[in-house]
N, C-alpha and C positions, 0 to 999 in steps of 0.2 A: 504494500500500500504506500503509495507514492502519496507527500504531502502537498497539498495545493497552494496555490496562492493566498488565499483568504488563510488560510491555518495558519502557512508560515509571518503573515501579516500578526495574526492571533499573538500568535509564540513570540513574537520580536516584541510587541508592545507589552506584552507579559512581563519579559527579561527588563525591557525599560522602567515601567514603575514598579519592580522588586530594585533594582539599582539605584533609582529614584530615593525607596524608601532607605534601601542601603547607606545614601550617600546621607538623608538627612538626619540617620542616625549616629553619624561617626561625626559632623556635624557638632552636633547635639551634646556628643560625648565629651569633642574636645574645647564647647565653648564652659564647662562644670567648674564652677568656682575653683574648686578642689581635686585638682587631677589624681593626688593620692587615694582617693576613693573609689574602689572599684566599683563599677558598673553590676546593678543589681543583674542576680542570675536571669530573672524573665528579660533582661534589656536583650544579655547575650545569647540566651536562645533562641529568643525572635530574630536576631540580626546574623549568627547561625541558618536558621530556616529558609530566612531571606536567600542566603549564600545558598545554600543546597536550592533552592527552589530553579536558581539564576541556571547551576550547574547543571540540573535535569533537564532543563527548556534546551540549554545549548545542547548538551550530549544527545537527544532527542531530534535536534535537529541535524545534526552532524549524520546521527546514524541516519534519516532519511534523504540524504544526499549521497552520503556513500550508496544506497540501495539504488538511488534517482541515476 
C-alpha cells in the first residue's frame, strides 16, 4: 500500500505541530527562573512522546517510499 498524497500531506503537518509543540516546550524550559530545577516528570514524558510520535510519522514515511 503505497501512501498518497493527501496522507503524506496528513503525516508532514502531523510531524510539524508535534515539533511545533517540541520547540515551545524546550522554549519554555529554558526561559525557568531557575535552571537548577529539573523539569517535572509529566513535562518530560510528554516532550518524550512528542519525540517518539515525530520519529514514527518519519520512519512510517521512509518505509513507504522505500516500498513507492
Amino acid at each position: 500500500m503505497e501512501l498518497d498524497l493527501d496522507e503524506s500531506s496528513l503525516a508532514i503537518g502531523r510531524i510539524e505541530r508535534a515539533l511545533s509543540r517540541i520547540e515551545k516546550a524546550l522554549a519554555n524550559a529554558s526561559t525557568r527562573t531557575s535552571p537548577s530545577v529539573a523539569e517535572p516528570a509529566a513535562d518530560q514524558s510528554a516532550l518524550k512522546a512528542e519525540v517518539a510520535a515525530v520519529i514514527g510519522e518519519l520512519d512510517r514515511l521512509i518505509a513507504e517510499a522505500d516500498r513507492g
